[in-house]
PAZAPA-4460 file (N, C-alpha, C; in steps of 0.05 Angstrom, whole numbers, plus 32768, in hexadecimal, padded with zeros to 4 digits):
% residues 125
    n_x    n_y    n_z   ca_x   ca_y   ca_z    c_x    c_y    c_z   seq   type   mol
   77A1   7A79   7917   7799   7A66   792B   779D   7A4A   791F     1      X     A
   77A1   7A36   792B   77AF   7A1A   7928   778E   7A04   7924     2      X     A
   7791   79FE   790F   7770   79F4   7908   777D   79D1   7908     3      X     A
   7774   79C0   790D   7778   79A1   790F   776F   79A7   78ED     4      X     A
   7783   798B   78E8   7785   7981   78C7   7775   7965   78C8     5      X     A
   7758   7960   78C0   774C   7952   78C2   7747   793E   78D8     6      X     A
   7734   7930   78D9   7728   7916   78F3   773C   78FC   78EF     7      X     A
   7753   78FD   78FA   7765   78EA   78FA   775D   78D4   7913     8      X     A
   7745   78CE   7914   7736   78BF   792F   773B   78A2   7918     9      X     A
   7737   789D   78F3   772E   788A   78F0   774B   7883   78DD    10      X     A
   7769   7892   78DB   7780   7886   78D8   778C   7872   78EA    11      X     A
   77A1   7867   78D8   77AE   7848   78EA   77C9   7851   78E4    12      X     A
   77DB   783F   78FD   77EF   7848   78FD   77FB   7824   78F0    13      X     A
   7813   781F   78E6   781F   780B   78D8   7816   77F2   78E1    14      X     A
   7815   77EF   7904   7801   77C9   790A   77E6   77DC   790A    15      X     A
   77DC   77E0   78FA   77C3   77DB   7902   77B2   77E1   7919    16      X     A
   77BE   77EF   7924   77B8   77FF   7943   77AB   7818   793F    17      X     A
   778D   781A   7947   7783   7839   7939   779C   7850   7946    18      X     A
   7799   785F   7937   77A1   7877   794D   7787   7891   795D    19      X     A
   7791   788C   7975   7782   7899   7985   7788   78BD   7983    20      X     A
   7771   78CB   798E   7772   78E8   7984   776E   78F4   79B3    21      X     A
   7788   7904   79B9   778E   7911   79CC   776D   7924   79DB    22      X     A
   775F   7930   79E5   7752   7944   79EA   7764   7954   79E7    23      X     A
   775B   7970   79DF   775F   7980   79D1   7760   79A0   79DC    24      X     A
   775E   79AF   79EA   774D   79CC   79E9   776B   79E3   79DA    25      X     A
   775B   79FC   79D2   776D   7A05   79C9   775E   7A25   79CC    26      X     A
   776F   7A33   79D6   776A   7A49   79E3   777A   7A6A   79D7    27      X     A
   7774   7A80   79D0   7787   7A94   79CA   777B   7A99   79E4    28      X     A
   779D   7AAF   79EA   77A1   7ABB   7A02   779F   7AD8   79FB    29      X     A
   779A   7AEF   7A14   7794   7B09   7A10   77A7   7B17   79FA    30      X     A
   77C2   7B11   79FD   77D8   7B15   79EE   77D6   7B09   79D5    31      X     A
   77C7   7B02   79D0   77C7   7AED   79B2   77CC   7AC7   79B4    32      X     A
   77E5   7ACC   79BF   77EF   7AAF   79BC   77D7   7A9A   79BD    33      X     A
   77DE   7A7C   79B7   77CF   7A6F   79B0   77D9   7A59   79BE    34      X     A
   77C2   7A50   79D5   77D1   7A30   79EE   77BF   7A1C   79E0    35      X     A
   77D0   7A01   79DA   77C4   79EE   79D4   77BE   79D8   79F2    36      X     A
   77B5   79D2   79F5   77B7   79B9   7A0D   77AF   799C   7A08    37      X     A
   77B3   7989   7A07   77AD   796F   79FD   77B4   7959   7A18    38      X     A
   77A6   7951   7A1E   77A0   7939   7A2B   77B6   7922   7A2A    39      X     A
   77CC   7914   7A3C   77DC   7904   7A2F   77E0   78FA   7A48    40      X     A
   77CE   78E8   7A57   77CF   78E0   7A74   77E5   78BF   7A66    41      X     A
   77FF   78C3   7A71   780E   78A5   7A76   781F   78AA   7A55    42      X     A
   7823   78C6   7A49   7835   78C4   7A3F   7850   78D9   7A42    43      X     A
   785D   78CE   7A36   787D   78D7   7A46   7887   78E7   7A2B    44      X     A
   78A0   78F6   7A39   78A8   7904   7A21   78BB   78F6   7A0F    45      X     A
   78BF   78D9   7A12   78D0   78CC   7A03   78C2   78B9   79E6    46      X     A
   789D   78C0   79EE   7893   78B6   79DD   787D   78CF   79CB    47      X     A
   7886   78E4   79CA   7883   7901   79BE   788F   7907   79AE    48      X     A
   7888   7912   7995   7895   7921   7983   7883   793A   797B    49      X     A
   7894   794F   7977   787B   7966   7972   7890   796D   795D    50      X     A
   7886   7979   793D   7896   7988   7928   787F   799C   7921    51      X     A
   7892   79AC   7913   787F   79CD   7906   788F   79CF   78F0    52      X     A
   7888   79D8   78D5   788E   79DA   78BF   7880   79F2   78B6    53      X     A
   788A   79F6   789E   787A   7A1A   7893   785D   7A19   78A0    54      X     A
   7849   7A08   7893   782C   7A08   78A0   7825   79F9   78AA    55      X     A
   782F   79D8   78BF   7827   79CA   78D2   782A   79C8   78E5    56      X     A
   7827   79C7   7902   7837   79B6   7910   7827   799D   7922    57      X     A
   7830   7989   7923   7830   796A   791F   783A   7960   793F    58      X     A
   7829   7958   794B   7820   794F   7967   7828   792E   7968    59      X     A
   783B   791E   7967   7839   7902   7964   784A   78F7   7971    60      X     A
   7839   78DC   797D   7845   78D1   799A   7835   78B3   79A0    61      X     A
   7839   78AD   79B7   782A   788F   79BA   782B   788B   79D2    62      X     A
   7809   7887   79E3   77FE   7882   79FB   7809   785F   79F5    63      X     A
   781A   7864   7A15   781A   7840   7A16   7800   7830   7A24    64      X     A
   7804   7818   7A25   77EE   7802   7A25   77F4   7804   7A4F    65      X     A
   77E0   7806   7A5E   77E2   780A   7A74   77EA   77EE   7A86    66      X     A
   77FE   77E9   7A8E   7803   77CE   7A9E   77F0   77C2   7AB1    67      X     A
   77EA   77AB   7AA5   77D8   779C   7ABA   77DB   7783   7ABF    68      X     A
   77CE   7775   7AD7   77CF   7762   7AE0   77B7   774C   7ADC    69      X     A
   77A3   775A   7AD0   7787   7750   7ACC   7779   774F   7AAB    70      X     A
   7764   774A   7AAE   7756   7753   7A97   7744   776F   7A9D    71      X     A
   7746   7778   7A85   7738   7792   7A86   7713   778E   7A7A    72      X     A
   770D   7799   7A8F   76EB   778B   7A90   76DE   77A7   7A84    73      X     A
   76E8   77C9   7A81   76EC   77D8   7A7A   76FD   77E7   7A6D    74      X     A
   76FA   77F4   7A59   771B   77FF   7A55   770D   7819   7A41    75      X     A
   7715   782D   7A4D   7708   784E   7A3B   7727   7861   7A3A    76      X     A
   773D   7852   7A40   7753   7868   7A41   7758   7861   7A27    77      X     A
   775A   7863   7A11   7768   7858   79F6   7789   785F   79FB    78      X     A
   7795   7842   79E7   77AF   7842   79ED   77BB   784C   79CC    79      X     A
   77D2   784C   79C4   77D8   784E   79AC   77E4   7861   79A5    80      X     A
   77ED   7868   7987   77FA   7874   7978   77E6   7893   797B    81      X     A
   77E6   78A0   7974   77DB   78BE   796E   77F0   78D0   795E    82      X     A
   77DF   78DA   794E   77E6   78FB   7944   77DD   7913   7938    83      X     A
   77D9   7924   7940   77C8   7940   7940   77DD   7951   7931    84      X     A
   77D3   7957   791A   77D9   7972   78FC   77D0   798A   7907    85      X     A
   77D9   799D   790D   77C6   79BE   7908   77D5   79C7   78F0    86      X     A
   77C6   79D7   78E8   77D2   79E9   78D6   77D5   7A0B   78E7    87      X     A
   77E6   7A12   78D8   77F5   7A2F   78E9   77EE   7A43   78D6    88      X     A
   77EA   7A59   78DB   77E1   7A6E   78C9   7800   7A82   78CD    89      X     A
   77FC   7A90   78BF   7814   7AA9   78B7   7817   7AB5   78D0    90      X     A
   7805   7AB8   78E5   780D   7AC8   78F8   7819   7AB8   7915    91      X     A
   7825   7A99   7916   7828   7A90   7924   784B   7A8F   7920    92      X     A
   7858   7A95   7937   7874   7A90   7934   7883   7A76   7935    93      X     A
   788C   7A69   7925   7890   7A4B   7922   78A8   7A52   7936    94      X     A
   78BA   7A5A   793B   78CF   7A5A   7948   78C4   7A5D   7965    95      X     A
   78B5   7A65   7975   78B0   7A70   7988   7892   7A62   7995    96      X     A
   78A3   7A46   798F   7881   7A2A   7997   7891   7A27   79B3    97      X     A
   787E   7A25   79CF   7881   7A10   79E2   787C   79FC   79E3    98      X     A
   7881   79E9   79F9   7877   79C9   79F5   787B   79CA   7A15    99      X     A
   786C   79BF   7A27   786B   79B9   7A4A   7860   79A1   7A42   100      X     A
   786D   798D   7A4C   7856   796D   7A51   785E   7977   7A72   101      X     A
   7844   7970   7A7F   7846   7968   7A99   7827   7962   7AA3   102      X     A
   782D   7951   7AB9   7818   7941   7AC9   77FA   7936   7AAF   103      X     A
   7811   7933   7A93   77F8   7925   7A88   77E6   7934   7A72   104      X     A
   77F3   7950   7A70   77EB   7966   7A68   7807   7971   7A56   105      X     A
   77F5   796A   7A32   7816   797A   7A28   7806   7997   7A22   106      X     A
   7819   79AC   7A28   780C   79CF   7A22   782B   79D6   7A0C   107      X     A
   7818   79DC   79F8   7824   79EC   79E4   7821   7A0A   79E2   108      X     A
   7832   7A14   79E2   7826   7A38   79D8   7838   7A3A   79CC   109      X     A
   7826   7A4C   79B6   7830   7A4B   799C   782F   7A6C   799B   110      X     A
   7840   7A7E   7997   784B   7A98   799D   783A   7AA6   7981   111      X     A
   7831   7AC4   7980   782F   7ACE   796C   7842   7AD5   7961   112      X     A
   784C   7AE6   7949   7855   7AF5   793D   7852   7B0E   7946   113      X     A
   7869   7B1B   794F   7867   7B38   795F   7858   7B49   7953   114      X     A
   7860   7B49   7938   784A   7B59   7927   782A   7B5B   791D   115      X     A
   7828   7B3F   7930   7806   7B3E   7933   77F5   7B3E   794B   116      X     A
   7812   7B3F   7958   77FF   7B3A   7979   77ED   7B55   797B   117      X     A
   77D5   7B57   7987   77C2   7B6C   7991   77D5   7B7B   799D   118      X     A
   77D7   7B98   79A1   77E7   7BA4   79AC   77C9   7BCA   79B4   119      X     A
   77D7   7BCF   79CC   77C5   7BED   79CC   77DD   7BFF   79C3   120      X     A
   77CE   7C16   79B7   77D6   7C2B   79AC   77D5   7C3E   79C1   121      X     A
   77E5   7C4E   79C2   77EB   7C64   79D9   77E5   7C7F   79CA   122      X     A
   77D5   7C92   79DB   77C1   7CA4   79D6   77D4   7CB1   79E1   123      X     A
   77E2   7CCE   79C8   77F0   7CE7   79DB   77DE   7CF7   79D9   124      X     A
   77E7   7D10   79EA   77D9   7D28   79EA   77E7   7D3A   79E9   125      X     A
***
């Protein structure tokens, strides 16, 4: 299962711009597999990068600054740099990651290893 690599809420990215941290949920499915879902309302896939290596894979991208015409008398959407670490255990297939961005919503599923997925055993007689 894909565990986050420390509270990256209080890293900075090169100006000095905190980096902001996505919502998060992360779910195994009946089959094993493993859906990540992360929050990414107003970013595009041209400002996304996702990599996986023997034991990471690395979520990093940048919410832009929302166009306005005014002053902002509130503001709770955070803008900025972000990037989210998991670490991958032995039973996750690095080759066999999805990635969907849509309506604001990136969904990762991250495939088992055939050889670990839960499977039923068949009872002869």
């Amino acid at each position: 299962m894909p565990q986050r690599n420390g509270d990256h809420k209080q890293l900075k990215v090169s100006n000095n711009e905190p980096l902001i941290r996505p919502r998060t949920s992360v779910m195994e499915k009946t089959e094993g597999d493993i859906v990540l879902k992360l929050e990414m309302p107003g970013v595009v896939r041209q400002d996304l990068e996702i990599d996986v290596d023997a034991s990471e894979l690395s979520i990093t991208g940048r919410r832009p600054a929302a166009k306005t015409d005014g002053t902002y008398l509130v503001r709770e959407r955070p803008q900025g740099g972000f990037r989210q670490v998991y670490t991958l255990d032995d039973t996750i297939d690095r080759n066999r990651i999805d990635a969907v961005l849509e309506g604001g919503m990136l969904t990762l599923t991250l495939h088992r290893k055939e050889a670990v997925k839960p499977r039923k055993i068949l009872i002869r007689s």
